[in-house]
N, CA, C and O atoms as a printed pandas DataFrame, in Angstrom:
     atom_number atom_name residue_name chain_id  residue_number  x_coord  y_coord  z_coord
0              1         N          UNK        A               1  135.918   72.255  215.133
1              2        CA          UNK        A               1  135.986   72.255  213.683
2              3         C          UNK        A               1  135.786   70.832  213.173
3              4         O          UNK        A               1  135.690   69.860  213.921
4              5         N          UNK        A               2  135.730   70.783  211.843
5              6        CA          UNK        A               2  135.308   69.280  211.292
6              7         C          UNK        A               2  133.891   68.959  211.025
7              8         O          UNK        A               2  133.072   69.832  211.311
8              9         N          UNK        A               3  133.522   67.981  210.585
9             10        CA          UNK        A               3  132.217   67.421  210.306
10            11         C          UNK        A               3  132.135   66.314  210.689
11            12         O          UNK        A               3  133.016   65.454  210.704
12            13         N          UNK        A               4  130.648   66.225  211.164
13            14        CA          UNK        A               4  130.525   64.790  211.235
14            15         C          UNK        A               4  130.196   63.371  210.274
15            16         O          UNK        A               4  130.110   63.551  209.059
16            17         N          UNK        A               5  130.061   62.338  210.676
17            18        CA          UNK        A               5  130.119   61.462  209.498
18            19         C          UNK        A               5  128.728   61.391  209.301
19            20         O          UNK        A               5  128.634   60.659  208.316
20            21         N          UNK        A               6  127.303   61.791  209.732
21            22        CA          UNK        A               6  126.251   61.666  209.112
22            23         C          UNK        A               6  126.397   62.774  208.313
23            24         O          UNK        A               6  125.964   62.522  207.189
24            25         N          UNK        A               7  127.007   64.384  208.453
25            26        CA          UNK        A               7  126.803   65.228  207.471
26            27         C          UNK        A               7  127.546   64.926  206.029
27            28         O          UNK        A               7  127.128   65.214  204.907
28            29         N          UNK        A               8  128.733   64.282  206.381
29            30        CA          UNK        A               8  129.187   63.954  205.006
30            31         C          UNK        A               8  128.330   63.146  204.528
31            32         O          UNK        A               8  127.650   63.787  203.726
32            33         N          UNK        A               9  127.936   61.925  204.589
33            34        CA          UNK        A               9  127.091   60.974  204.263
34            35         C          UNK        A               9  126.049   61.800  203.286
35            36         O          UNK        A               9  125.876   61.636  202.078
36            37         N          UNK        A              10  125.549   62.533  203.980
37            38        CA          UNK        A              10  123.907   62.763  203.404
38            39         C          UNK        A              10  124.318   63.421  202.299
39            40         O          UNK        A              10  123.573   63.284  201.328
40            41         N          UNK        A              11  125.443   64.212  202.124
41            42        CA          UNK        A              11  125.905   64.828  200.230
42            43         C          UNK        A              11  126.484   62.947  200.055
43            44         O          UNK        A              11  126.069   62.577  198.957
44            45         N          UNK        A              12  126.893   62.321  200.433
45            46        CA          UNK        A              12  127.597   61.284  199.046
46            47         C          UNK        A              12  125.844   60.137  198.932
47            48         O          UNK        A              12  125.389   59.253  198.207
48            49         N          UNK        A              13  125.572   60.657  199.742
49            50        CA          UNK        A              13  123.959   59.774  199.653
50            51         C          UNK        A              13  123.041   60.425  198.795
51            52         O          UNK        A              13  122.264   59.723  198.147
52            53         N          UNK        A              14  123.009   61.653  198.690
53            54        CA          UNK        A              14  121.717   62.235  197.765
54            55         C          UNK        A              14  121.898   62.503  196.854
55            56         O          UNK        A              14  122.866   62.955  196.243
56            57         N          UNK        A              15  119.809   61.934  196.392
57            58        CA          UNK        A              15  119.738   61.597  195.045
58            59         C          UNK        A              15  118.666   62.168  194.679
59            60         O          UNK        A              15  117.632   62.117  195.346
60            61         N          UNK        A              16  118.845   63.141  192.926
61            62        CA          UNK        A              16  120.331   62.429  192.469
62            63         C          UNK        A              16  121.181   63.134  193.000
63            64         O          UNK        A              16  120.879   64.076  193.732
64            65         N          UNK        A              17  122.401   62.794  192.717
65            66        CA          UNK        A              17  124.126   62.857  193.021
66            67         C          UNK        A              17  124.445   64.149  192.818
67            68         O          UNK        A              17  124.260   64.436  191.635
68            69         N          UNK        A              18  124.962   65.317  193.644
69            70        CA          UNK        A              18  125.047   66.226  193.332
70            71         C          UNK        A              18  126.665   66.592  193.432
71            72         O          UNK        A              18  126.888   67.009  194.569
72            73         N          UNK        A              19  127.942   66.573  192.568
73            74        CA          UNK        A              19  128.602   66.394  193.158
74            75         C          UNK        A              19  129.520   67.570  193.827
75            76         O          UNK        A              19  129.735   68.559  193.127
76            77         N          UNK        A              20  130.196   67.505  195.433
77            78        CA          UNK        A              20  130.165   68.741  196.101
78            79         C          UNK        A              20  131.978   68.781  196.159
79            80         O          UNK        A              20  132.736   68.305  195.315
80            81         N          UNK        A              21  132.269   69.353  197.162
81            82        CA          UNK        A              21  134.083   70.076  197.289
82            83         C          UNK        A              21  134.362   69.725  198.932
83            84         O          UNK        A              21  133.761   70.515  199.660
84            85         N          UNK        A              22  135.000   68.895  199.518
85            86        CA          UNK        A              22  135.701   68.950  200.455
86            87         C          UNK        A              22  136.723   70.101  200.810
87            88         O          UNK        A              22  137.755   69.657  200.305
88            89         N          UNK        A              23  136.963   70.989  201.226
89            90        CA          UNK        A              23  137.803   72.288  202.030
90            91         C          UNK        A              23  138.424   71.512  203.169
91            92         O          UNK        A              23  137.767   70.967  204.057
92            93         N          UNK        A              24  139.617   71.505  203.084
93            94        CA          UNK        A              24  140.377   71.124  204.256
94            95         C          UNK        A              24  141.038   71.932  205.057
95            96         O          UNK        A              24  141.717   72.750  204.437
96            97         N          UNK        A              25  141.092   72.007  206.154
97            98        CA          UNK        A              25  142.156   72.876  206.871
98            99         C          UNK        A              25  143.491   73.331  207.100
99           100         O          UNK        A              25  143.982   73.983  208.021
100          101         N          UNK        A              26  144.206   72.595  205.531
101          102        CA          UNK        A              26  145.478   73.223  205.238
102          103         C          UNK        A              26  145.050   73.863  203.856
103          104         O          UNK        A              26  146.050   74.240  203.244
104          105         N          UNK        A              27  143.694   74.134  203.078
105          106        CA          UNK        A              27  143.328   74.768  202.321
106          107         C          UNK        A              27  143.514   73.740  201.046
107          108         O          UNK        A              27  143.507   74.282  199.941
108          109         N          UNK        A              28  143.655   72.512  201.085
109          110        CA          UNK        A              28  143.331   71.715  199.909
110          111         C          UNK        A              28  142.032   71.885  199.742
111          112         O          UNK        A              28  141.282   72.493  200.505
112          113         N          UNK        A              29  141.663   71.177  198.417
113          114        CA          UNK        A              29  140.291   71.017  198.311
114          115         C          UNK        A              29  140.461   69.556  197.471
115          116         O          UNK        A              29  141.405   69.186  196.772
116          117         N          UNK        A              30  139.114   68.821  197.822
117          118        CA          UNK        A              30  138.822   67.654  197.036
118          119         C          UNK        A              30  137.346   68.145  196.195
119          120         O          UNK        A              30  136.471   68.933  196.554
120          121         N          UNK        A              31  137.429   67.646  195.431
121          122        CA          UNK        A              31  135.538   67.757  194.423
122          123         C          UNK        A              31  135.592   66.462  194.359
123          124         O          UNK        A              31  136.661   65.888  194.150
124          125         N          UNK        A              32  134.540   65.870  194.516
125          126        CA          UNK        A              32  134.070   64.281  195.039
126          127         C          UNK        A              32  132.685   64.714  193.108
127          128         O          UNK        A              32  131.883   65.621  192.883
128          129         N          UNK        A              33  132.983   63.911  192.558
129          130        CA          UNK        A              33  132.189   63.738  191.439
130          131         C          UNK        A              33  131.012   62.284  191.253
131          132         O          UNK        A              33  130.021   62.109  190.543
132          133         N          UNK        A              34  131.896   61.227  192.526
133          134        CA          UNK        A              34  131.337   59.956  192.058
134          135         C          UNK        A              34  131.129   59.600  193.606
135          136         O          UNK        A              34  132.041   59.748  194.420
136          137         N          UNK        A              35  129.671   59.047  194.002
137          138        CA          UNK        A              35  129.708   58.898  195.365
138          139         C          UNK        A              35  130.268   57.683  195.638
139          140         O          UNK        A              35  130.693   57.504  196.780
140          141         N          UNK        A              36  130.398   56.413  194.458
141          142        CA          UNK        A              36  131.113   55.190  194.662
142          143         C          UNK        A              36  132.802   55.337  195.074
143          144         O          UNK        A              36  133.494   54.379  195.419
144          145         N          UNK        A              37  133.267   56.701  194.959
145          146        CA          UNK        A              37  134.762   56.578  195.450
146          147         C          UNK        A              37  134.432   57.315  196.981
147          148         O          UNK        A              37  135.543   57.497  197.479
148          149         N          UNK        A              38  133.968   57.533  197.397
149          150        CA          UNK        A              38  134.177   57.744  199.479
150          151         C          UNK        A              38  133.361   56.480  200.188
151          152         O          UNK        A              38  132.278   55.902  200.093
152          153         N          UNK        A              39  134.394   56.439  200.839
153          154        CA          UNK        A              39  133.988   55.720  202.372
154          155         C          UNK        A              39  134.029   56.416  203.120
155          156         O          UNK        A              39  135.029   57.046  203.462
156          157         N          UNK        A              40  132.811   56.493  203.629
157          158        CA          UNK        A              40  132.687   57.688  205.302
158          159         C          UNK        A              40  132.722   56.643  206.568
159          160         O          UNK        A              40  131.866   55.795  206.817
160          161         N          UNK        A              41  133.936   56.917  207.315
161          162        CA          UNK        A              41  133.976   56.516  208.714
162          163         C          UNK        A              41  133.622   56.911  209.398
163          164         O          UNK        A              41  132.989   57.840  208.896
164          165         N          UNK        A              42  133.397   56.975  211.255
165          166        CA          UNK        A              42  133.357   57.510  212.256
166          167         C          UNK        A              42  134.316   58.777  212.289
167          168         O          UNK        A              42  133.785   59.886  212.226
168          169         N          UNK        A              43  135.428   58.696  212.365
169          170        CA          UNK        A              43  136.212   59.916  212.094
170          171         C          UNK        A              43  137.039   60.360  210.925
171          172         O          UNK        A              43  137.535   61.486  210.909
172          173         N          UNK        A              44  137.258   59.205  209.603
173          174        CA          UNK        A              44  137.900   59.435  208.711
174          175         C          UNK        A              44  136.786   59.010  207.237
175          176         O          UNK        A              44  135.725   58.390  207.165
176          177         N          UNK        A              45  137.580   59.632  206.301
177          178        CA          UNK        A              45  136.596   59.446  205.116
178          179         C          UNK        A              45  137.771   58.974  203.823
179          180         O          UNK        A              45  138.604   59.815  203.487
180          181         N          UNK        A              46  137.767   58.257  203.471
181          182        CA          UNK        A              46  138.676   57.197  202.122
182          183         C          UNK        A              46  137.781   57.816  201.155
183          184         O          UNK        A              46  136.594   57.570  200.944
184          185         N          UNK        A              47  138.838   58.971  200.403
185          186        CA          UNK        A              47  138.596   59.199  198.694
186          187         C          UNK        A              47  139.074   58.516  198.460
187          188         O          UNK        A              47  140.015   57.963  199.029
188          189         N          UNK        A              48  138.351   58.233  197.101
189          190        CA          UNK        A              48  139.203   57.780  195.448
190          191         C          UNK        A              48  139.520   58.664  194.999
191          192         O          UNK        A              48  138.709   59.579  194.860
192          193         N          UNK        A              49  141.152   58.827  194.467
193          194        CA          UNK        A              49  140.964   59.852  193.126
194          195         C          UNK        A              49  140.766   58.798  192.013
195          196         O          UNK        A              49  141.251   57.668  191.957
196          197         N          UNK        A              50  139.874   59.475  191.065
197          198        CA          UNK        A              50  139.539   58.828  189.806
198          199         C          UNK        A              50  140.971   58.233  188.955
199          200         O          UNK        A              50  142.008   58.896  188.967
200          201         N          UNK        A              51  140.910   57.422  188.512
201          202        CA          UNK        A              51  141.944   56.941  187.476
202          203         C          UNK        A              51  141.756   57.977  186.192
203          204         O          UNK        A              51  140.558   58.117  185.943
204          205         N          UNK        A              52  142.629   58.748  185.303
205          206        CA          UNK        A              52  142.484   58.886  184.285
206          207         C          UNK        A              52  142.018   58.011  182.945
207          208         O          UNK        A              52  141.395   58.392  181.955
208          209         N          UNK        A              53  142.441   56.965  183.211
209          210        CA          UNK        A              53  142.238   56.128  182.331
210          211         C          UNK        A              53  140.696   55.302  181.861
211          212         O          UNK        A              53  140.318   54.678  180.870
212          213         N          UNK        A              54  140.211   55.627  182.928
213          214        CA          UNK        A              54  138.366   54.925  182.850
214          215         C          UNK        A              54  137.737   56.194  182.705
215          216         O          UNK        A              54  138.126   57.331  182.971
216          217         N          UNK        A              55  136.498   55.674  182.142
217          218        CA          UNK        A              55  135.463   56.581  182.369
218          219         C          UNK        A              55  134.544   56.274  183.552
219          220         O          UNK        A              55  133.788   57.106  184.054
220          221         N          UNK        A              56  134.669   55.070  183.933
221          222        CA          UNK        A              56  133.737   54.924  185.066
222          223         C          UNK        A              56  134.461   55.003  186.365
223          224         O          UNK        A              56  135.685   54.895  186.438
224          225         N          UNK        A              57  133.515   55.233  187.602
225          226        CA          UNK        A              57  134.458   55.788  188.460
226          227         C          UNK        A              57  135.737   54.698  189.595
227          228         O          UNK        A              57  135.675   54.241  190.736
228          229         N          UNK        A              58  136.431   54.685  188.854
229          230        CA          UNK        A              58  137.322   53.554  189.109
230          231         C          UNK        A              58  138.798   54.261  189.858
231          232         O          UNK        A              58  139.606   55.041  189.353
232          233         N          UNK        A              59  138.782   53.841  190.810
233          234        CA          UNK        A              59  139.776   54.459  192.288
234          235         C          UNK        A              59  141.550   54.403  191.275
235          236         O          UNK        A              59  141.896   53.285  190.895
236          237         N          UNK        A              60  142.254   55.310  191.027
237          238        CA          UNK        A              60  144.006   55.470  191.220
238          239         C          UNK        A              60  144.836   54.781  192.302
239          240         O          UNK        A              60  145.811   54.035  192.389
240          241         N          UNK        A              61  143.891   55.453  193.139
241          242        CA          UNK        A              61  144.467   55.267  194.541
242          243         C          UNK        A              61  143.537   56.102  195.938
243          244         O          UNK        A              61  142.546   56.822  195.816
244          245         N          UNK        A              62  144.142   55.769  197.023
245          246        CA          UNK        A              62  143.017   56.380  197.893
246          247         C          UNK        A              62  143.911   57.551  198.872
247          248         O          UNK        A              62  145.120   57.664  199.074
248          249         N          UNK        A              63  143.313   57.951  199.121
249          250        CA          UNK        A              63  143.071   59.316  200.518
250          251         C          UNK        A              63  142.760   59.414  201.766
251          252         O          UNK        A              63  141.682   59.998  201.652
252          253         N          UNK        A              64  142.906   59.278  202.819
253          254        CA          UNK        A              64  142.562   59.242  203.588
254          255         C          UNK        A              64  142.510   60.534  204.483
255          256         O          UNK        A              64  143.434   61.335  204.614
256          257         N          UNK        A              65  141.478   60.589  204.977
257          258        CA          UNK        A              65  141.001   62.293  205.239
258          259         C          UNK        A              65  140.417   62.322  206.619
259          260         O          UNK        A              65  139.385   61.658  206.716
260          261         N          UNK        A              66  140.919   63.079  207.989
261          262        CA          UNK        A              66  140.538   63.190  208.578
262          263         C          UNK        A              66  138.804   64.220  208.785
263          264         O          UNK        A              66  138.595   65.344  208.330
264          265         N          UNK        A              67  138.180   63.669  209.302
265          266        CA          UNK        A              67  136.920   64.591  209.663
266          267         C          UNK        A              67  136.905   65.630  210.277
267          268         O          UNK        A              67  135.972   66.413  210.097
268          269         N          UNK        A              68  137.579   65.820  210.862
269          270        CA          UNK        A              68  138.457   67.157  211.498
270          271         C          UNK        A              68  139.027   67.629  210.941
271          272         O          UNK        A              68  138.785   68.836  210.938
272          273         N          UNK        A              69  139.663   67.386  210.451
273          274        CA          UNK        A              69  140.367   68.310  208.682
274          275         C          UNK        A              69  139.508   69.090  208.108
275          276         O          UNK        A              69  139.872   70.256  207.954
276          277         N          UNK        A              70  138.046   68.676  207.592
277          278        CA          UNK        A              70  137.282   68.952  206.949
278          279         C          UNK        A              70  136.615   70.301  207.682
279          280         O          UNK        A              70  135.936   70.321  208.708
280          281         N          UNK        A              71  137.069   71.555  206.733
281          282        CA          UNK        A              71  136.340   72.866  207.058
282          283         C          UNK        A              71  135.075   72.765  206.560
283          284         O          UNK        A              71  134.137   72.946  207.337
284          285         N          UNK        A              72  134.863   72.505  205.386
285          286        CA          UNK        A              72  133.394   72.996  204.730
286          287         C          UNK        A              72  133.319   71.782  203.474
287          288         O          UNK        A              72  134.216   71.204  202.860
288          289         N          UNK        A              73  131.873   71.691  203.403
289          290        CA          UNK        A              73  131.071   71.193  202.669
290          291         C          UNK        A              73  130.710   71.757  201.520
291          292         O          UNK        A              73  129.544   71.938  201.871
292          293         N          UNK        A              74  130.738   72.193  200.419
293          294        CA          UNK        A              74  129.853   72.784  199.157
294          295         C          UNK        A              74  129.435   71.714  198.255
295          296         O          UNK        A              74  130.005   70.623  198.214
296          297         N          UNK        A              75  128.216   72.109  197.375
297          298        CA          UNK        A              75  127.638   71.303  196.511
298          299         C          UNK        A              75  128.897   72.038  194.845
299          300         O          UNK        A              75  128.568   73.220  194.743
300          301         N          UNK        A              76  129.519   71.866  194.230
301          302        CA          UNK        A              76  129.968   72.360  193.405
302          303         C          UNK        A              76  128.630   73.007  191.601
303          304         O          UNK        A              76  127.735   72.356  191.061
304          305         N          UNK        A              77  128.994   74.010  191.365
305          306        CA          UNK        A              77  128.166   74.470  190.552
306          307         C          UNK        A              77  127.655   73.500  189.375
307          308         O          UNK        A              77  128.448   72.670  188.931
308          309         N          UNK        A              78  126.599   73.568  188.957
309          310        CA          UNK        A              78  126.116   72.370  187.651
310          311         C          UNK        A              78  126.517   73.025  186.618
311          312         O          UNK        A              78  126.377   74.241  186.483
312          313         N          UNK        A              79  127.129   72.152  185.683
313          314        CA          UNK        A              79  127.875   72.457  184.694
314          315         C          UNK        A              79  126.742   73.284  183.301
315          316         O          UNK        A              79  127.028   73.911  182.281
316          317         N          UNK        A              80  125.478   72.890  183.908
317          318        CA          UNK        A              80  124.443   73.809  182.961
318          319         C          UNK        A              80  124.191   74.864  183.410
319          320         O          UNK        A              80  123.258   75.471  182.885
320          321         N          UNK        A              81  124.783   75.379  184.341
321          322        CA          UNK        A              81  124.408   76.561  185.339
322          323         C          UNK        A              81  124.508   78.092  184.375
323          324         O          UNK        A              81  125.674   78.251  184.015
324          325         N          UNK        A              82  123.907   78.826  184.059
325          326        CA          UNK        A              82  124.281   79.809  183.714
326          327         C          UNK        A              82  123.431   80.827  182.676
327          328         O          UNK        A              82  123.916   81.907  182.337
């Protein structure tokens, strides 16, 4: 189980920015909106959660997320979708 760090990469890398949902294996979920808040490691990946207070994407605080944690990948729906 898990992902690797080129598959995460290539969603916080492509452009444009599509932004997708981390699924974890205790059934959290993250939605990654800004590719400037992850760092993808070898085995771990550092979210940002966004600050409320900015509009630009400016880190609260961070996360640290095992790659093995990580069940699934999705692109999350475009908000013009419909």
């Amino acid at each position: 189980m898990g992902v690797r760090p080129l598959d995460l990469l290539r969603f916080v890398q492509e452009r444009p920015f599509r932004p997708f949902r981390l699924t974890l294996t205790d059934g959290r979920t993250m939605d990654i909106h800004h590719p400037e808040l992850v760092i993808v490691g070898q085995s771990t990946a550092a979210i940002g959660i966004p600050s409320p207070r900015y509009a630009e994407p400016v880190s609260d605080r961070l996360v640290e997320v095992s790659l093995l944690h990580v069940m699934q990948l999705e692109h999350l729906p475009e908000a013009n979708a419909g």
